[in-house]
N, C-alpha and C positions, 0 to 999 in steps of 0.2 A: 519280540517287542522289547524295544529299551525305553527305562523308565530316566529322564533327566531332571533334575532343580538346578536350579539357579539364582543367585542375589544379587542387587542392584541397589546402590542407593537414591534414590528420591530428593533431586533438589527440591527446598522447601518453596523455594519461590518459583516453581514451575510446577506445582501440582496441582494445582488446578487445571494448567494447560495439559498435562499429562492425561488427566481423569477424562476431560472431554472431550480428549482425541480417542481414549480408550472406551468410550461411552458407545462411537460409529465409527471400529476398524473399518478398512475401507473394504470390501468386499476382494476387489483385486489382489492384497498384502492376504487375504484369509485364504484366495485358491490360491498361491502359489506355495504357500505352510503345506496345505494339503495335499499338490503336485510334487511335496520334496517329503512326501510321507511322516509329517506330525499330525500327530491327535491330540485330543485331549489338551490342548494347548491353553493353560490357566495361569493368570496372574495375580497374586494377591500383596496385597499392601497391609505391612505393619507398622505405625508411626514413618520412618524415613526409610525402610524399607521394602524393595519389591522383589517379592519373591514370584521364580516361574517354575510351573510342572509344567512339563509333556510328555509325548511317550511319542518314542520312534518306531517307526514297522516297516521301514526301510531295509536294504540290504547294503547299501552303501552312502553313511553319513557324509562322510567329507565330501561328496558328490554333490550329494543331496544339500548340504552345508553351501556349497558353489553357488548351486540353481539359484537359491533364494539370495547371496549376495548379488548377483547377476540382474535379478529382477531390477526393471528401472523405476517401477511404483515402489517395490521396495525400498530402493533407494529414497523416494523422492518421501517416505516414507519415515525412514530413519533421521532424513535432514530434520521432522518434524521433531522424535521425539530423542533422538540423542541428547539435544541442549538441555534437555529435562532431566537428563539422570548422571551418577557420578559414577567411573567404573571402580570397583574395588578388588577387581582381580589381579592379581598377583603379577608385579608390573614383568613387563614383556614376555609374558604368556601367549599374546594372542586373544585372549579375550577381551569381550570388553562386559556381559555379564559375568559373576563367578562363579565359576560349576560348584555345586557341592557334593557333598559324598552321601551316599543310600547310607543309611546305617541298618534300617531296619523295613520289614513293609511287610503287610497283615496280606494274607493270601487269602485264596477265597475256598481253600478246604479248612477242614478241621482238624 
């Protein structure tokens, strides 16, 4: 299992629309996450920014990365809430979230 974050910024004038699309994901955008092996799949909001966990339990991300570009609710999906958010990732990376780096993570022994 891989543990992923990610950051995004939050246009101000589209957070509303942001929140209450994110209020009723579509059912469809949530099997195909699961069909490309995420879990855990959370997003949280600090002032103008949105931060995402998930964890992978895939065996082949960039695959599994495809599937879900590929999805056409996805697509019709992303038409919704792209206009909502600002990328800050690291121009011509490829992203359009910004990965961030694990630094640290509390395990479940002692």
């Amino acid at each position: 299992m891989q543990r992923h974050g990610c950051v995004i910024r939050l246009r101000p004038e589209q957070r509303e629309t942001y929140l209450r699309l994110h209020a009723a994901v579509w059912p469809s955008v949530e099997k195909t996450l699961r069909e490309a092996n995420f879990r855990n799949y959370t997003i949280f909001l600090h002032d103008d920014l949105l931060f995402g966990y998930y964890e992978y339990v895939g065996e082949d991300y960039e695959a599994d990365l495809r599937l879900i570009a590929a999805d056409p609710q996805t697509q019709e999906w992303w038409k919704l809430t792209d206009p909502c958010q600002e990328s800050i990732a690291e121009p011509g990376s490829g992203d359009w979230w910004a990965p961030m780096k694990e630094v640290w993570h509390l395990t479940d022994e002692a």
